[in-house]
Backbone as a chain_set.jsonl record, in Angstrom:
{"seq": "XXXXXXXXXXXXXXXXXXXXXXXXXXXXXXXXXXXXXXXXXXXXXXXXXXXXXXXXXXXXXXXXXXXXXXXXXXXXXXXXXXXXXXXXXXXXXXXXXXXXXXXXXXXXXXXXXXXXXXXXXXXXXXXXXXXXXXXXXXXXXXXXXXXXXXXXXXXXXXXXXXXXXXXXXXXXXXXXXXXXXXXXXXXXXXXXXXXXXXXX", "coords": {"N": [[196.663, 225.862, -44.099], [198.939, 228.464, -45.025], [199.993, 230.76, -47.39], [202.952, 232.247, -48.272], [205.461, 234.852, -49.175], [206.638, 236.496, -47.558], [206.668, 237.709, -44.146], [205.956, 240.008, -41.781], [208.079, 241.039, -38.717], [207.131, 241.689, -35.615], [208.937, 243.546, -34.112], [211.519, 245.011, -32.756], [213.991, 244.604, -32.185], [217.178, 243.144, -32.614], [218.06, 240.911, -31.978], [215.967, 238.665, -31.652], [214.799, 238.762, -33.999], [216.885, 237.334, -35.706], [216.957, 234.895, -34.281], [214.123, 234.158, -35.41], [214.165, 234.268, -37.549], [216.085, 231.962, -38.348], [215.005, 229.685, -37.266], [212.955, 229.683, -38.506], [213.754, 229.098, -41.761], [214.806, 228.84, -45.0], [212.408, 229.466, -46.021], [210.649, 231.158, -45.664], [210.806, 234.67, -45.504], [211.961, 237.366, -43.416], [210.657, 240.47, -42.429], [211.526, 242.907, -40.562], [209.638, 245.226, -38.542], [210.642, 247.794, -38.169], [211.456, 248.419, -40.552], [209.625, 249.582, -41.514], [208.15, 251.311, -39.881], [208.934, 253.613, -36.813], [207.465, 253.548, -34.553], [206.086, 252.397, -31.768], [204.202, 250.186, -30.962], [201.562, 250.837, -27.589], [202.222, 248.958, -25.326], [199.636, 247.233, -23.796], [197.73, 245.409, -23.381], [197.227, 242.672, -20.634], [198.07, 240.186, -21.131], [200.575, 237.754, -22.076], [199.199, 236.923, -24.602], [197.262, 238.857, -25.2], [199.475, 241.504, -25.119], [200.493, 239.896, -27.887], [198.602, 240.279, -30.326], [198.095, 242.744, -30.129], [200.942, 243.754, -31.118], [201.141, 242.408, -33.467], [199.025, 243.17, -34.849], [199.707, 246.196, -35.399], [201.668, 245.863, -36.486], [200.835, 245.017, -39.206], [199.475, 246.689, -39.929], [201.067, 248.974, -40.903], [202.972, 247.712, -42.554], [201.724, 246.243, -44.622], [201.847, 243.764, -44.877], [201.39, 239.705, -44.06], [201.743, 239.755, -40.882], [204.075, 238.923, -37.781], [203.897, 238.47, -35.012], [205.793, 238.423, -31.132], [204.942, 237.736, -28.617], [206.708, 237.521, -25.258], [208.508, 236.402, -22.207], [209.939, 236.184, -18.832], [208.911, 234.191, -16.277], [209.037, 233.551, -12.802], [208.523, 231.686, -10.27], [208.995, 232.35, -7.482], [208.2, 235.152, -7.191], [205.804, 235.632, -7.652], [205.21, 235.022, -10.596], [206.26, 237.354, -11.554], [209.05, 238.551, -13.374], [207.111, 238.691, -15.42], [205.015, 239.721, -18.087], [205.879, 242.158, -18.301], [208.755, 241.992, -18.782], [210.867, 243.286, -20.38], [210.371, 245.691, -20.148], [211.366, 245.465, -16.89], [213.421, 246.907, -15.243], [212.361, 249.373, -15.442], [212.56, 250.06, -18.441], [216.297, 250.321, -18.514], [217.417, 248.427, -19.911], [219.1, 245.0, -20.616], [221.025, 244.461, -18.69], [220.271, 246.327, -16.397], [217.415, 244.747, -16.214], [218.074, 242.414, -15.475], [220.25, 242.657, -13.379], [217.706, 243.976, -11.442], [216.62, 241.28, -11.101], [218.411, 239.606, -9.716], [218.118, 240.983, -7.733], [216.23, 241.038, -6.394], [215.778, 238.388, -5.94], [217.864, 237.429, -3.67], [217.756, 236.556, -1.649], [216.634, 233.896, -1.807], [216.46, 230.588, -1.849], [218.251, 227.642, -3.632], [216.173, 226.105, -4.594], [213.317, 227.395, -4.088], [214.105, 229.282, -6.662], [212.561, 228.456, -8.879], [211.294, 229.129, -12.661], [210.126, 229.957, -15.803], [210.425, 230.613, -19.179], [208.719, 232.058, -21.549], [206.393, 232.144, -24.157], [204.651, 233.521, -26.928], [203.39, 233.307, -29.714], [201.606, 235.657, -32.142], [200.123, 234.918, -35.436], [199.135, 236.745, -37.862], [196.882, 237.565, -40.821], [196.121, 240.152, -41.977], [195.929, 243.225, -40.844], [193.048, 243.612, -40.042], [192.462, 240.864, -39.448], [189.923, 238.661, -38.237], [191.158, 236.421, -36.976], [193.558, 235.138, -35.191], [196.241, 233.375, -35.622], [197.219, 231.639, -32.652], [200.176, 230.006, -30.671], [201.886, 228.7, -28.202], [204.872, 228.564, -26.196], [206.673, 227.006, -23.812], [209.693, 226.799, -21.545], [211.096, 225.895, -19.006], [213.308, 226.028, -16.268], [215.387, 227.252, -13.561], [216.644, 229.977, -12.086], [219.567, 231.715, -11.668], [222.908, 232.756, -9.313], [224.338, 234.074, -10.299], [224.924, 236.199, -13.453], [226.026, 234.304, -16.334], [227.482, 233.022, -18.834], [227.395, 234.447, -22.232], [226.21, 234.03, -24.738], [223.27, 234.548, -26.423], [220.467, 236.927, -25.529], [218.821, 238.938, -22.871], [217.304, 237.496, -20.171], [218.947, 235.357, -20.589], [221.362, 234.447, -19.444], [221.324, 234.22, -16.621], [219.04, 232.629, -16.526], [219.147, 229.361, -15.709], [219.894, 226.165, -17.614], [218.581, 222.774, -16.88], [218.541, 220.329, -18.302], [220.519, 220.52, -19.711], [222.707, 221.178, -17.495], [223.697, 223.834, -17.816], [224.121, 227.816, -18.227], [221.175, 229.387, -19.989], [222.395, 231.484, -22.206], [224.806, 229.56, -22.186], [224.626, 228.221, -24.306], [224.851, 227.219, -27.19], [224.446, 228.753, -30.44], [222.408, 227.738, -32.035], [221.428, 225.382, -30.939], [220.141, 226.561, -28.381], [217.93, 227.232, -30.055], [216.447, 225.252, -30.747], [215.429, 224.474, -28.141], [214.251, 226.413, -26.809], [211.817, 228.497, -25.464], [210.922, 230.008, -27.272], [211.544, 228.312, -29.791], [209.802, 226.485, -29.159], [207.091, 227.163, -29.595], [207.358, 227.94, -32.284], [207.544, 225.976, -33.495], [205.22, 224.418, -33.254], [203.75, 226.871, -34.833], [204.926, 225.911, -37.176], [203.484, 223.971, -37.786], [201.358, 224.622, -37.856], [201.465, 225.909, -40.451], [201.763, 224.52, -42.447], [204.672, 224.021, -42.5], [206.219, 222.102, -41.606], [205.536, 218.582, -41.416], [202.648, 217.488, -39.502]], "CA": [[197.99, 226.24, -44.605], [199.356, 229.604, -45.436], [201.32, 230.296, -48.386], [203.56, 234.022, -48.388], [206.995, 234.56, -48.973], [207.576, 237.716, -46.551], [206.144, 238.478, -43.341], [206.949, 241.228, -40.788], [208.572, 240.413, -37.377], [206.75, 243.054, -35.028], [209.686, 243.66, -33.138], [212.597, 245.854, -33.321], [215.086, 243.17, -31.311], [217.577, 242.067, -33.775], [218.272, 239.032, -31.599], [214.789, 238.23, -32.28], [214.904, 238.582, -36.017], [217.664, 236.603, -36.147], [216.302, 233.713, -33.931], [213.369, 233.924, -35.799], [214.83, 233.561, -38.988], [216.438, 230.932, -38.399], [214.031, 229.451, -37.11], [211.221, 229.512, -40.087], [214.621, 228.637, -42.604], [214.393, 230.187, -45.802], [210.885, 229.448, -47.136], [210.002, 232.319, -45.836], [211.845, 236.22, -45.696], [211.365, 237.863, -42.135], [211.542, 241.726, -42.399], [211.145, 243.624, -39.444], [208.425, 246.559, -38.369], [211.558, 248.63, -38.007], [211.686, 249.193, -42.025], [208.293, 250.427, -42.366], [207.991, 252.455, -38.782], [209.41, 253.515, -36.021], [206.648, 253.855, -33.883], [205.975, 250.848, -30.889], [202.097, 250.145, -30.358], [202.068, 251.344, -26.328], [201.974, 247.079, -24.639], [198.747, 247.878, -22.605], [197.29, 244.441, -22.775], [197.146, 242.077, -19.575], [198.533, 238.644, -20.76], [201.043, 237.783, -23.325], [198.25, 236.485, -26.037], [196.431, 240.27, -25.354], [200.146, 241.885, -26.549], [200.773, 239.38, -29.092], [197.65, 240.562, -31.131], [198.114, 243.824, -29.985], [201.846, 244.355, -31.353], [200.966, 241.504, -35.203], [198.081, 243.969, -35.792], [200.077, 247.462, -35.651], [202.844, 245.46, -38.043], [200.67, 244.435, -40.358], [198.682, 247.707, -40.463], [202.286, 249.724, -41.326], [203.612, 247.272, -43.66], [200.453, 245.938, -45.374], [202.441, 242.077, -44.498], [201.207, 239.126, -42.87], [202.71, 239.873, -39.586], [204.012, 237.706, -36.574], [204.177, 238.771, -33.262], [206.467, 237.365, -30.286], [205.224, 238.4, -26.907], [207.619, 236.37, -24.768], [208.881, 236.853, -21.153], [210.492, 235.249, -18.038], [207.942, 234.027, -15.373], [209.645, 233.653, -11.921], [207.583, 231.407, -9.369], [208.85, 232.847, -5.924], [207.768, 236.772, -7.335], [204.137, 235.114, -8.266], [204.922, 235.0, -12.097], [206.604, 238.51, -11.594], [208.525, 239.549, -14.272], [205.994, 238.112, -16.663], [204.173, 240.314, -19.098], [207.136, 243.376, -17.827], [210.483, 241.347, -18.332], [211.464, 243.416, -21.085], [210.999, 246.582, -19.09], [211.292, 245.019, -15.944], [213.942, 247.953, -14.9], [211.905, 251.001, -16.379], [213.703, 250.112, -19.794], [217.196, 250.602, -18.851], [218.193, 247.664, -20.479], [218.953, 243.944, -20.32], [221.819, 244.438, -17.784], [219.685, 246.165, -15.414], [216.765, 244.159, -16.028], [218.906, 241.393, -14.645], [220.489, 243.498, -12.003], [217.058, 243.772, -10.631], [215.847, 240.168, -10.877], [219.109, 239.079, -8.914], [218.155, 241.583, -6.299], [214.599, 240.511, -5.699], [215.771, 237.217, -5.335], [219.023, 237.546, -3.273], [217.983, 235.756, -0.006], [215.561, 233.511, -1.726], [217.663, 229.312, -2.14], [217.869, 227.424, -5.153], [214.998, 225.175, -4.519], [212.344, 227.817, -4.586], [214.251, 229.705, -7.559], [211.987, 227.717, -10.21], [211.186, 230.198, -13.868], [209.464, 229.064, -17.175], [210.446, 231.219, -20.109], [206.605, 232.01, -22.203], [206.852, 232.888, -25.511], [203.396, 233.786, -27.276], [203.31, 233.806, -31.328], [200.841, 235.259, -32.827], [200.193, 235.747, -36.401], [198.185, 237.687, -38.395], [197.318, 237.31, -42.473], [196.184, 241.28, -42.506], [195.867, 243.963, -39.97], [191.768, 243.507, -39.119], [192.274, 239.423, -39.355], [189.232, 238.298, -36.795], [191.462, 234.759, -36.167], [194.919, 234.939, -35.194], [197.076, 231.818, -35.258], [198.319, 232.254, -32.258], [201.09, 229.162, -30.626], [202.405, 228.967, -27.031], [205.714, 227.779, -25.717], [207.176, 227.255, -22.12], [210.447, 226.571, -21.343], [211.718, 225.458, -17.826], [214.649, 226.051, -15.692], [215.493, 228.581, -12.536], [217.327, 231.21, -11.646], [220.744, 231.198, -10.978], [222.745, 233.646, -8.101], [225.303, 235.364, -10.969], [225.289, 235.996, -15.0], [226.619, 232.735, -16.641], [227.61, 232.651, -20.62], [227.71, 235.259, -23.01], [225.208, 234.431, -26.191], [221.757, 235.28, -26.189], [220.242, 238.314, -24.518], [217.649, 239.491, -22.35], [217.763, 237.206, -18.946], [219.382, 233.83, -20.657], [222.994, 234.503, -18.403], [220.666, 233.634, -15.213], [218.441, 230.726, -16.822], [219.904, 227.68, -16.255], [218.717, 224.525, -18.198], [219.124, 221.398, -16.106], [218.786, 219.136, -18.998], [221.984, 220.714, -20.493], [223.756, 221.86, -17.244], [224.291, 224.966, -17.862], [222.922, 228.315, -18.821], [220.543, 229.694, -21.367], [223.57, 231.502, -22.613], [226.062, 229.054, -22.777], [223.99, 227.312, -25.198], [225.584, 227.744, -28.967], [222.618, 229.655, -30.419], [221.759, 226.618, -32.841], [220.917, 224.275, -29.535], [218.778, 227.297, -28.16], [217.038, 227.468, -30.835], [215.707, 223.671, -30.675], [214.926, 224.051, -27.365], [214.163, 227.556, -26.357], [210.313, 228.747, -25.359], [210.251, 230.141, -28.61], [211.423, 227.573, -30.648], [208.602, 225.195, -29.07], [206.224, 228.23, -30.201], [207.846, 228.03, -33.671], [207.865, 224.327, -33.91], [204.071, 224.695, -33.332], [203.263, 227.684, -35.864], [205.037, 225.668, -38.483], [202.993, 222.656, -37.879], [200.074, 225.112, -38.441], [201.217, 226.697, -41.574], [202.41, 223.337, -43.084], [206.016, 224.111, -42.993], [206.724, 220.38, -41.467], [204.408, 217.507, -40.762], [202.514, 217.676, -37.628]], "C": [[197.945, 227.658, -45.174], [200.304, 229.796, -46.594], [201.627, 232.298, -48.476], [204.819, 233.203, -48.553], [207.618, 235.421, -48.142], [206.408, 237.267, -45.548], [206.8, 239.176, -42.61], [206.981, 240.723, -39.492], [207.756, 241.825, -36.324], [208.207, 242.563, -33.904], [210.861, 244.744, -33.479], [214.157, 245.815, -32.544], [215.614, 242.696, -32.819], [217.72, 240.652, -33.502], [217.313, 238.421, -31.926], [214.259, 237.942, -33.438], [215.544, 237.706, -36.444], [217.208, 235.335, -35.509], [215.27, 233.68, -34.671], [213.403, 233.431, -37.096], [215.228, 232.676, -39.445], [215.943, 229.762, -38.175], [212.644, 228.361, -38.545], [212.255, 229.18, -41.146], [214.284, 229.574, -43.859], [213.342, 230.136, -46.953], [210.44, 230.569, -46.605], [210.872, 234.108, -45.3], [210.923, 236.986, -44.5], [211.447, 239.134, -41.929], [210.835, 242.786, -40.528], [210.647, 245.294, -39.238], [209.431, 247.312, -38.906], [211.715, 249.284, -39.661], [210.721, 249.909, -42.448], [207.777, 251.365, -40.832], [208.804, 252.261, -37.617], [208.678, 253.782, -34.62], [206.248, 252.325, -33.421], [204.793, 251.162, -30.442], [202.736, 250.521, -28.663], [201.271, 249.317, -25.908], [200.516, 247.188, -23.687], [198.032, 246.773, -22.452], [197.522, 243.531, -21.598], [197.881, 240.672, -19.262], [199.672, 238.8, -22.093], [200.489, 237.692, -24.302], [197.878, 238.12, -26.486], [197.667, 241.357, -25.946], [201.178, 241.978, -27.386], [200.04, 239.86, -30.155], [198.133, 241.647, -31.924], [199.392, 244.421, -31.255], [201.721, 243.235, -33.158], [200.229, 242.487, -35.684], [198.885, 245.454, -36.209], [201.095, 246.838, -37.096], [202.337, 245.376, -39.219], [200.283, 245.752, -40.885], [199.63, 248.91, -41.173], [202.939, 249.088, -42.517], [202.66, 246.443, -44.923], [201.26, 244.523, -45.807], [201.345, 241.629, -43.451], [202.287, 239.857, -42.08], [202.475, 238.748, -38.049], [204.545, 238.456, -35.135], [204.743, 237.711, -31.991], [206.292, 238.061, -28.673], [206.017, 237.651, -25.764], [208.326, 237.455, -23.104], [209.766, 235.778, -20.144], [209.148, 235.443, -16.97], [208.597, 233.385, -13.822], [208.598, 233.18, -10.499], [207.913, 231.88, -7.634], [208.372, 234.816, -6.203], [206.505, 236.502, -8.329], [204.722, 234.948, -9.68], [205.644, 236.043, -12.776], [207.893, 238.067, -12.716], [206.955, 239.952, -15.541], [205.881, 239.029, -17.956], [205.212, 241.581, -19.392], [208.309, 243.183, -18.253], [210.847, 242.108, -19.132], [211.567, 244.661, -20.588], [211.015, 246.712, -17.547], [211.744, 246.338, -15.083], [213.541, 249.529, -15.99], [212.868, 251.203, -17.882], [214.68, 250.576, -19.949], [218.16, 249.484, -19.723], [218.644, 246.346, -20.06], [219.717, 243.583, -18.538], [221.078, 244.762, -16.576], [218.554, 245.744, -15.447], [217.323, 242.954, -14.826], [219.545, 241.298, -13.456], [219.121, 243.178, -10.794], [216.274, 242.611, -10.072], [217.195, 239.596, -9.47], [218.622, 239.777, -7.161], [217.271, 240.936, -5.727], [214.992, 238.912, -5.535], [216.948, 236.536, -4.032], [218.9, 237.118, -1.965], [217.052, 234.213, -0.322], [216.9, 231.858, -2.653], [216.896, 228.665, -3.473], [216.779, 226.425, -5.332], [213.864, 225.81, -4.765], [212.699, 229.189, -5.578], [213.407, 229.214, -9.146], [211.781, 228.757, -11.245], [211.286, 229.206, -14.825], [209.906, 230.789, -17.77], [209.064, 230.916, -21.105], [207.23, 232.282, -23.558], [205.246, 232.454, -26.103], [203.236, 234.063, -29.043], [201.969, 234.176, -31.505], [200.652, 235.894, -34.12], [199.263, 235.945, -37.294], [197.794, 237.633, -40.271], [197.252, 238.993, -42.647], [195.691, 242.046, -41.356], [194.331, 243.848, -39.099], [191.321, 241.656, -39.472], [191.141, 239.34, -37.724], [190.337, 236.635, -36.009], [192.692, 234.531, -36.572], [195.391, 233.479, -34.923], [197.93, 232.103, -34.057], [198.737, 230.296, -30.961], [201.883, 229.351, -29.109], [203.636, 227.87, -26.65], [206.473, 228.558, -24.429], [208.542, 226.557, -21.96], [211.238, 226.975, -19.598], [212.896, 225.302, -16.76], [214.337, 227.117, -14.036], [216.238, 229.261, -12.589], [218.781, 230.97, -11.188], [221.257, 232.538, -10.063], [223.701, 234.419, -8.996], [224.987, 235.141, -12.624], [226.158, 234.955, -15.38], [226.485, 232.504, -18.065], [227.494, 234.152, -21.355], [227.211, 234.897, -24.754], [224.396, 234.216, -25.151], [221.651, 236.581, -26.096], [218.967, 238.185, -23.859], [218.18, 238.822, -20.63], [218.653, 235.603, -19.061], [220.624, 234.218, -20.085], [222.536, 234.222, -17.564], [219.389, 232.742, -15.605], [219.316, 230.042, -16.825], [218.582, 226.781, -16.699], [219.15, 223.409, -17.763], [219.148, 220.089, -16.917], [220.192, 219.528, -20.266], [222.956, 221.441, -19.35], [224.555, 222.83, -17.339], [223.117, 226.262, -18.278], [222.294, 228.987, -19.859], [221.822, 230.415, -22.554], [224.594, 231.256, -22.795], [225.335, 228.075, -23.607], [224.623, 227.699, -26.618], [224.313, 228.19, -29.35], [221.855, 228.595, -31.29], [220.798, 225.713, -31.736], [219.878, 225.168, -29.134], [218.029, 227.268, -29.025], [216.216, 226.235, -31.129], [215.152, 223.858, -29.254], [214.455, 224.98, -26.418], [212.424, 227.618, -25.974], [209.86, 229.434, -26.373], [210.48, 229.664, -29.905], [210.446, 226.236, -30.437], [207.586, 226.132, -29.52], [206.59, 228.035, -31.486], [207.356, 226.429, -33.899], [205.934, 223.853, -34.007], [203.625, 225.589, -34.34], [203.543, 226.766, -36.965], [204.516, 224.289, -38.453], [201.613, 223.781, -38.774], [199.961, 225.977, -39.568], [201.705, 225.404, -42.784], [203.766, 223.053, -43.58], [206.603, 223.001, -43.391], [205.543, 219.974, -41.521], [204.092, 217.822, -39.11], [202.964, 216.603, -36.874]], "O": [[196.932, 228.01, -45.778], [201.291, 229.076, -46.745], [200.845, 233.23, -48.659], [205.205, 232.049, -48.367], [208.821, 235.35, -47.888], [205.421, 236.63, -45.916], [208.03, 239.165, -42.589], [206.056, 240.025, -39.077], [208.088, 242.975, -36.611], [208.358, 241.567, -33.196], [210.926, 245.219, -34.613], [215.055, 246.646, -32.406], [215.011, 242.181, -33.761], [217.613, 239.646, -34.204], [217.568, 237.428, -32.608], [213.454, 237.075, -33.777], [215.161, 237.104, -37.447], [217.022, 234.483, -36.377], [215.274, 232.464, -34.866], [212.838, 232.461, -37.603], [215.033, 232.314, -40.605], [216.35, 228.782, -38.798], [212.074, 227.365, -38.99], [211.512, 228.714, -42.01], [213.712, 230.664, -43.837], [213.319, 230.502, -48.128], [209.589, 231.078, -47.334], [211.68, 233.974, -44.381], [209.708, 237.184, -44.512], [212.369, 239.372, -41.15], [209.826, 243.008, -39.859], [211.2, 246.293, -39.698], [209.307, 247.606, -40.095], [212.04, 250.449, -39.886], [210.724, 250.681, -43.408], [206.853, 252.155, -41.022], [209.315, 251.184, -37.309], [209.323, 254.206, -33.66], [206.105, 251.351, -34.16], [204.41, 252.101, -29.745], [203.939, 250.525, -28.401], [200.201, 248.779, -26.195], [200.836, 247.206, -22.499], [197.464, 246.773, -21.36], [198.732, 243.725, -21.485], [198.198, 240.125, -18.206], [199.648, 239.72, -22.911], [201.012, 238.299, -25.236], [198.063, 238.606, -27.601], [197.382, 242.053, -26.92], [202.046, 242.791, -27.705], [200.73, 239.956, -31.17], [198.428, 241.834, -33.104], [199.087, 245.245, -32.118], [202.502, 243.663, -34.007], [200.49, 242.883, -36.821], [198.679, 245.858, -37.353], [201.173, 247.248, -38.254], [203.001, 245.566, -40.238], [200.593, 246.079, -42.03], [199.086, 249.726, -41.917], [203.417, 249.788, -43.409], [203.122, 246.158, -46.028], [201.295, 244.208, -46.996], [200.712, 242.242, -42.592], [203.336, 240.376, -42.463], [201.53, 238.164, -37.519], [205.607, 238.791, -34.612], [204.34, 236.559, -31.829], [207.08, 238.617, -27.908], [205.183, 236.806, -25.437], [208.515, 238.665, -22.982], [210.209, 234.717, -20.585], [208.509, 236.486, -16.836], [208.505, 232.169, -13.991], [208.019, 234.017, -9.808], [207.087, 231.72, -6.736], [208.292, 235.568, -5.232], [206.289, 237.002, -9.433], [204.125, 233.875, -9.773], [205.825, 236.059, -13.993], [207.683, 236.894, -13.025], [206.297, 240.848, -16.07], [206.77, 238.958, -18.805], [205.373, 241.983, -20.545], [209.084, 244.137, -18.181], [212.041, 241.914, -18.902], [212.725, 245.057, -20.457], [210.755, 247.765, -16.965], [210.927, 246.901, -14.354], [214.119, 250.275, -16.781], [213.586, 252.133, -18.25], [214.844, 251.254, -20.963], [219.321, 249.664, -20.089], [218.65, 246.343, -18.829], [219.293, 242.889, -17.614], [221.026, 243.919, -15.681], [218.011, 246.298, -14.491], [216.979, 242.784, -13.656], [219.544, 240.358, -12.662], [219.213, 242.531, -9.751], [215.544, 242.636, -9.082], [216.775, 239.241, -8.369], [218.719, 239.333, -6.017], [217.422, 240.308, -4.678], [214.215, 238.282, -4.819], [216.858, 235.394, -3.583], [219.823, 237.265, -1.164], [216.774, 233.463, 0.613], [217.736, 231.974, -3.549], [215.831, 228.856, -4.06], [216.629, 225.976, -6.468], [213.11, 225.232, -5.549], [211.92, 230.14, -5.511], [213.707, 229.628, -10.265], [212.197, 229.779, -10.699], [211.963, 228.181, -14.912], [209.789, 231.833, -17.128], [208.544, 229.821, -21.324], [208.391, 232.579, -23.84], [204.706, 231.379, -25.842], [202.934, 235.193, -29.428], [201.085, 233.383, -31.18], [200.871, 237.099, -34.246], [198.466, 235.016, -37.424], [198.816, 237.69, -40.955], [198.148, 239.447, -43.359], [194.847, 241.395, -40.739], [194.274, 243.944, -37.873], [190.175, 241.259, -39.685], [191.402, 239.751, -36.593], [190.204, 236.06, -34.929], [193.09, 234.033, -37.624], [194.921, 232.665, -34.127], [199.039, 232.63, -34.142], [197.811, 229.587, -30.567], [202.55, 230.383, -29.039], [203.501, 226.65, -26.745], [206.742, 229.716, -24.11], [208.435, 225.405, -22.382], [211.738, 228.031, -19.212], [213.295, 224.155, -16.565], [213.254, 227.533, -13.626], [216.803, 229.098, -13.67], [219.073, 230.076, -10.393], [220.42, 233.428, -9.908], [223.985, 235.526, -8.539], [224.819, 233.996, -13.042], [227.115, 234.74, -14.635], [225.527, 231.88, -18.523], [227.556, 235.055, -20.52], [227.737, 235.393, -25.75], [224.443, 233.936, -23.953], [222.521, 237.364, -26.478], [218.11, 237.393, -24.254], [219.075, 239.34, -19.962], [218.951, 234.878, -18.112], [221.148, 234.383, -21.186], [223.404, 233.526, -17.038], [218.82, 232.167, -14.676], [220.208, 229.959, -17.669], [217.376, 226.65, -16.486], [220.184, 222.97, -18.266], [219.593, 219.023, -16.494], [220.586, 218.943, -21.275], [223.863, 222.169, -19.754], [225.758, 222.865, -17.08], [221.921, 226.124, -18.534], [223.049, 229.198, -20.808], [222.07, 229.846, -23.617], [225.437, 231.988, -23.313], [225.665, 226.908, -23.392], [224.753, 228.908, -26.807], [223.275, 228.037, -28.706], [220.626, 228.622, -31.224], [219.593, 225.497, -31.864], [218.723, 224.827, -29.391], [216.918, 227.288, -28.497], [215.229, 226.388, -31.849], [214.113, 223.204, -29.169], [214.217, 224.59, -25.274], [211.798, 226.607, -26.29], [208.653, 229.586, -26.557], [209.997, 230.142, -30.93], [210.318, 225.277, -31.199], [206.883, 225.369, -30.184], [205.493, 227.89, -32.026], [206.632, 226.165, -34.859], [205.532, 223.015, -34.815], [202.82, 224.951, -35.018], [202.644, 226.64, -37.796], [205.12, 223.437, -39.105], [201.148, 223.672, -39.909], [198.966, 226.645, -39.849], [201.938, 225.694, -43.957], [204.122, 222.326, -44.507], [207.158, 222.662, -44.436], [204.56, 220.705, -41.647], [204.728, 218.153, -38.11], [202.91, 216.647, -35.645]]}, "num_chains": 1, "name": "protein.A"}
């Protein structure tokens, strides 16, 4: 068990702050890198775990906080796994729209049977910048691809996740429901087993 009352969000995604927040409830105060730098470690590791580390250790080392890191992506089984580790600058970081733009393209002859995609999400967190033993928490979340944008909360690629056990997609979810059942609220739901938020 861990006991703080802040840590830092390495991220500089408010949607992320705010899912996260909500998330962890209010035993604990989530402030984000963004107040103590504006400088983004360069992502150069290989898997999400390599940078989850990567992006908890620069947070912590700027704000002298535990810090929690959320490496998280979309994984897309007819483009091997493709966006994966990239999804966030999938389109040379113009932004969610054309991230999305380009996933529709690459898939635009390809039927909805071998559209399958797991959403990753990678916590990991840190007590102080040269911690040897990150806590770090993995969640996968399941759905495919759909052939147009579909809802209007979230961000990133939830308008083309659908979730087949709610019929619809990642963004027509009210953001409370995502957040029970998202790939990084099964990552969350896991960390706070391992900091003793809940019962395991």
């Amino acid at each position: 068990m861990m006991n703080f009352s802040q840590l830092v969000l390495a991220s500089h995604n408010p949607g992320k702050l705010k899912e996260l927040q909500a998330m962890l409830g209010n035993s604990v105060q989530v402030r984000s890198v963004g107040e103590f730098s504006d400088v983004e470690p360069e992502e150069t590791g290989l898997s999400f775990v390599e940078n989850a580390i990567l992006k908890a250790r620069h947070a912590a080392r700027v704000s002298g906080l535990p810090a929690l890191a959320d490496d998280s992506g979309l994984a897309v089984d007819a483009l091997g796994g493709a966006p994966g580790i990239y999804s966030a600058r999938y389109a040379d970081g113009q932004g969610d729209a054309a991230n999305n733009a380009k996933l529709l393209e690459a898939l635009r002859d390809v039927p909805d049977v071998e559209r399958g995609a797991r959403f990753v999400c990678v916590l990991a967190l840190l007590r102080h910048a040269d911690d040897p033993l990150p806590i770090l928490c993995e969640g996968l979340w399941y759905g495919r691809i759909l052939h147009a944008p579909s809802g209007s909360n979230g961000f990133g690629y939830d308008p083309l996740f659908w979730v087949p056990e709610r019929v619809c997609s990642s963004a027509e979810l009210p953001p409370a429901e995502k957040n029970r059942l998202s790939h990084r609220a099964r990552a969350m739901a896991l960390l706070k087993q391992r900091l003793g938020l809940i019962n395991a």
